[in-house]
Each structure stands twice: as structure tokens, then as C-alpha cells.
N, C-alpha and C positions, 0 to 999 in steps of 0.2 A: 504494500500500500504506500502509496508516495501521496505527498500532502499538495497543497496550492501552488502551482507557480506565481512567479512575481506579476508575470503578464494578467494572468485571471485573478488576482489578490482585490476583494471586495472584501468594505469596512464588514460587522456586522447589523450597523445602519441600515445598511444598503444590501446586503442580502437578506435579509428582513425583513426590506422594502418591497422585493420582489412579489411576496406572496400576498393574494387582496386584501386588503383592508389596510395595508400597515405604508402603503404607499409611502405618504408625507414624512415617513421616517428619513427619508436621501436626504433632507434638507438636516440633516440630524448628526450629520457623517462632517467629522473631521479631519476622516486622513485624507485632505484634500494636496498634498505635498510628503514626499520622500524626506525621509528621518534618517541623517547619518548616523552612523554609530560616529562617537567621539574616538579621533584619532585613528580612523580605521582604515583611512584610505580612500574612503570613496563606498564605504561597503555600508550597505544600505541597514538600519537597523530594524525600520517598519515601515515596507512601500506604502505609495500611495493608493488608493483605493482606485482599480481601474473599469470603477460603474461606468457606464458610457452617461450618466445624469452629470458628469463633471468635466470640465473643459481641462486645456494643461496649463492657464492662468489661474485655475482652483476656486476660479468664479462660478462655477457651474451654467447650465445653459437654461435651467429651468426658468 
């Protein structure tokens, strides 16, 4: 079993948001930006959430 890639990595705002009722939660989601690890090089500590409800200015498009 392998876990999420960084490509499909959604907050769980936002995969939460998917199922009905719970929509309005995307607007709820903070990883709207890449979190470095400190000192790491470049190595990401917690992607950003890649719902398609968010732009790569982390404005979202809603």
C-alpha cells in the first residue's frame, strides 16, 4: 500500500468537501502554499493542497 502523492495531496478540507453536503468546507483549506521543512533544502515539509478549487496564487478561483 503506498500513500498520496504530492501531485494528488488534498487538504482534508477539501477532500471532505468533495462529498455532498460538506461543499463550503474548500473555502476552509489552508494548505493553500508549500511548507518547507526548515533547513532542508528545498524539501517540502507539507504540500500544498492540489484541489483544483485553488489557483497557484493560493487565491482560489471560487
Amino acid at each position: 500500500m503506498s500513500g498520496p502523492t504530492v501531485e494528488g495531496h488534498r487538504s482534508a478540507e477539501c477532500a471532505l468537501a468533495a462529498r455532498p453536503e460538506y461543499e463550503r468546507l474548500h473555502d476552509d483549506c489552508r494548505q493553500t502554499k508549500d511548507v518547507p521543512l526548515p533547513h532542508g533544502g528545498g524539501t517540502v515539509l507539507v504540500p500544498r493542497c492540489a484541489c483544483p478549487c485553488h489557483t497557484p496564487d493560493g487565491k482560489g478561483e471560487r
